[in-house]
C-alpha positions as CSV (number, residue, x, y, z in Angstrom):
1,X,0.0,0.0,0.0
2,X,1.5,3.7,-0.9
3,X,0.2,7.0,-0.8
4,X,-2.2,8.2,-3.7
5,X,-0.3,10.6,-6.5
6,X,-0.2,13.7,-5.1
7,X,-3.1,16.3,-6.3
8,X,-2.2,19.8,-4.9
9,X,1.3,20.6,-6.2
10,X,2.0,23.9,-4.3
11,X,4.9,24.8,-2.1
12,X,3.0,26.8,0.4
13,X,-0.3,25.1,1.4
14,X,-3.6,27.0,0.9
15,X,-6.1,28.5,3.2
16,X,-8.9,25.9,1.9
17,X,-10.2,23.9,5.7
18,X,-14.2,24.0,5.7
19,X,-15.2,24.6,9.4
20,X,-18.8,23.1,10.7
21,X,-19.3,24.4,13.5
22,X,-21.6,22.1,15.9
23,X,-24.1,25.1,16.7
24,X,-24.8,24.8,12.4
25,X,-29.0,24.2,11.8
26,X,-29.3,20.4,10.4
27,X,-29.7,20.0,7.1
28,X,-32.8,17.5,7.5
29,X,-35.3,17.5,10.6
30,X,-37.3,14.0,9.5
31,X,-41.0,14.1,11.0
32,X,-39.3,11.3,13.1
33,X,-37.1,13.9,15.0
34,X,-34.1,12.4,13.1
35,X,-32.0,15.1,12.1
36,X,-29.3,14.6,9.6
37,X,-25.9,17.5,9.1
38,X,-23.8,17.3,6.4
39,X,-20.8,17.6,7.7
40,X,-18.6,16.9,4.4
41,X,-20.2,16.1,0.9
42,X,-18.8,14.9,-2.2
43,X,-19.0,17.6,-3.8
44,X,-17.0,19.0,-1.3
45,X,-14.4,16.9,-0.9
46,X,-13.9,16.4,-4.5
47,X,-15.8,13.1,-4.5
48,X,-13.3,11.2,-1.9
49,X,-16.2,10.9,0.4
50,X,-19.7,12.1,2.4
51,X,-19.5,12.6,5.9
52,X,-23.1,13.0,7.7
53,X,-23.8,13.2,11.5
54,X,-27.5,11.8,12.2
55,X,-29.1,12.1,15.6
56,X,-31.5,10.1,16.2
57,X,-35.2,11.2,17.8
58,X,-37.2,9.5,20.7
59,X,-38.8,7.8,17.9
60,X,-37.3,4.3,16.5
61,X,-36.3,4.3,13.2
62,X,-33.9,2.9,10.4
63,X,-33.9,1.5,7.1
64,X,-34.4,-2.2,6.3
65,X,-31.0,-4.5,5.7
66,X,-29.8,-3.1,2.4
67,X,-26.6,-2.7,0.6
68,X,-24.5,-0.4,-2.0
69,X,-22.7,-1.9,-5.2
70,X,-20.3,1.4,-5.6
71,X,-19.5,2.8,-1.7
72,X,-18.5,1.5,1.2
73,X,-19.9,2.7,4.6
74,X,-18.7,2.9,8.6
75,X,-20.8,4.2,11.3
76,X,-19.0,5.1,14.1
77,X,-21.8,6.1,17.6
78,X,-21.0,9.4,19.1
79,X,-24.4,8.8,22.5
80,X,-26.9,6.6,22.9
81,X,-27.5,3.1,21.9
82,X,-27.3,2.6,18.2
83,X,-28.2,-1.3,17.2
84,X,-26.4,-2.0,14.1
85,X,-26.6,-5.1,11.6
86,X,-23.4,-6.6,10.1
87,X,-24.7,-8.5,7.7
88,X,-25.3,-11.6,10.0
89,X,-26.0,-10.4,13.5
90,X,-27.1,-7.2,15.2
91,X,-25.2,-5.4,17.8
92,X,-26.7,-2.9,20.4
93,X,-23.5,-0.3,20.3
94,X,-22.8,2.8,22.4
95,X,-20.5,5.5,21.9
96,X,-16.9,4.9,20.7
97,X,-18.3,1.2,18.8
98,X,-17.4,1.4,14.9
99,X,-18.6,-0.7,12.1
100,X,-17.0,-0.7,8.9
101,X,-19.2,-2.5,6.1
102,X,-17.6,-2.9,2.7
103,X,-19.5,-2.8,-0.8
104,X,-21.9,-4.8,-1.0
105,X,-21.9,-5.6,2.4
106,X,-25.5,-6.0,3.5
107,X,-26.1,-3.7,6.5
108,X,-28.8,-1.3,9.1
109,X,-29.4,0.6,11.6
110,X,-31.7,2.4,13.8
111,X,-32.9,3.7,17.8
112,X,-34.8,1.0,19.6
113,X,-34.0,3.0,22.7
114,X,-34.5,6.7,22.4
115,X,-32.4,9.5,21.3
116,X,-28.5,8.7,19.5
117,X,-26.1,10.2,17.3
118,X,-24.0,8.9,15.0
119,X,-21.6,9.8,12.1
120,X,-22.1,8.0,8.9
121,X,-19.0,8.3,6.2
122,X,-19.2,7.0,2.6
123,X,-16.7,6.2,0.3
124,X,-15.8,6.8,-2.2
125,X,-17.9,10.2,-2.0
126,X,-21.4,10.2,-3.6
127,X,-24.4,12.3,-3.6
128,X,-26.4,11.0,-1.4
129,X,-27.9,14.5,0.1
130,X,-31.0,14.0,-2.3
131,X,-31.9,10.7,-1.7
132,X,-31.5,11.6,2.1
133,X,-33.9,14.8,1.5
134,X,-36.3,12.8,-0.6
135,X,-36.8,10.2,2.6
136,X,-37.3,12.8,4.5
137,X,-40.0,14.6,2.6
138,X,-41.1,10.7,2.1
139,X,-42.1,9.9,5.7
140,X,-43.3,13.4,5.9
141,X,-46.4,12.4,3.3
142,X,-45.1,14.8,1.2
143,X,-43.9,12.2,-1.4
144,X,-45.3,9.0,-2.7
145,X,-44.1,6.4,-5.1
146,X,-45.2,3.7,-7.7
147,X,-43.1,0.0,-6.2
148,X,-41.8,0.6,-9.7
149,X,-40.5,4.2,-9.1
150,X,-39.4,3.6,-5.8
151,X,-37.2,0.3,-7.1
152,X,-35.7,2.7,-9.7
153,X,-34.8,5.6,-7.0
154,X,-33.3,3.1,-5.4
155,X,-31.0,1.7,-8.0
156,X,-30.2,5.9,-8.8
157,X,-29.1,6.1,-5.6
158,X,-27.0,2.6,-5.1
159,X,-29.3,1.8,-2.6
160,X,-30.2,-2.1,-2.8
161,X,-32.5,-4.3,-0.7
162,X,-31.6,-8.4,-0.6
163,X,-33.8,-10.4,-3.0
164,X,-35.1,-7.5,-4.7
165,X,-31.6,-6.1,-6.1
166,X,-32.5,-5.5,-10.4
């Protein structure tokens, strides 16, 4: 293993950090009481990778066992009790637990037990913002789909449920 080619070739550095500040308004509040902050996207980091905090609400929630063809994804608990699904067993973590799951590693999570936070990085990068927004507006009532529109969102946004994959 050896460092990637170099990309900025200046002698001096550059003034270029991005600072989120943790006071910053979420980007999503889900009817839930999720509330998702991007804290890095791709587009910002030049597609190397998203990185999201989501807190959790009072309410449970969290996607069904699913799985991405083109990014990998870790989840790493900041509070509360976060269970998490490896592919073969689920875990009830706490804060410091990390979970690394690969491409096409099959994978969930959610809040059986009140409020949590959690930071969720993908890489490579990938815009997953709008797929993010659109579940929000989704459980809102704000959105509905066709089973047919909903499996091709899905497969937009490399986002891929066992048994029903296309």
């Amino acid at each position: 293993m050896s460092y990637p080619e170099p990309v900025y070739l200046g002698d001096t550095g550059e003034a270029s950090a991005v600072l989120h500040p943790a006071t910053a308004e979420a980007n999503i509040v889900m009817e839930s009481g999720v509330r998702v902050s991007y804290l890095t996207t791709a587009a910002q980091s030049a597609g190397e990778f998203g990185l999201y905090r989501w807190d959790f609400g009072d309410q449970a929630t969290g996607p069904a066992p699913h799985f991405h063809r083109s990014i990998s994804e870790s989840f790493f608990v900041l509070s509360g009790i976060v269970t998490l699904f490896d592919g073969a067993k689920e875990h009830e973590t706490g804060p410091g637990d990390f979970l690394f799951v690969p491409k096409g590693g099959i994978h969930s999570f959610r809040n059986d037990h009140g409020p949590a936070s959690m930071l969720i990085l993908f890489t490579p990068g990938a815009p997953r913002e709008d797929y993010f927004e659109l579940l929000g507006e989704l459980a809102a009532g704000r959105l509905s789909f066709t089973p047919e529109e909903w499996v091709a969102i899905c497969k937009d946004n490399d986002q891929f449920y066992p048994g029903t994959a296309p």
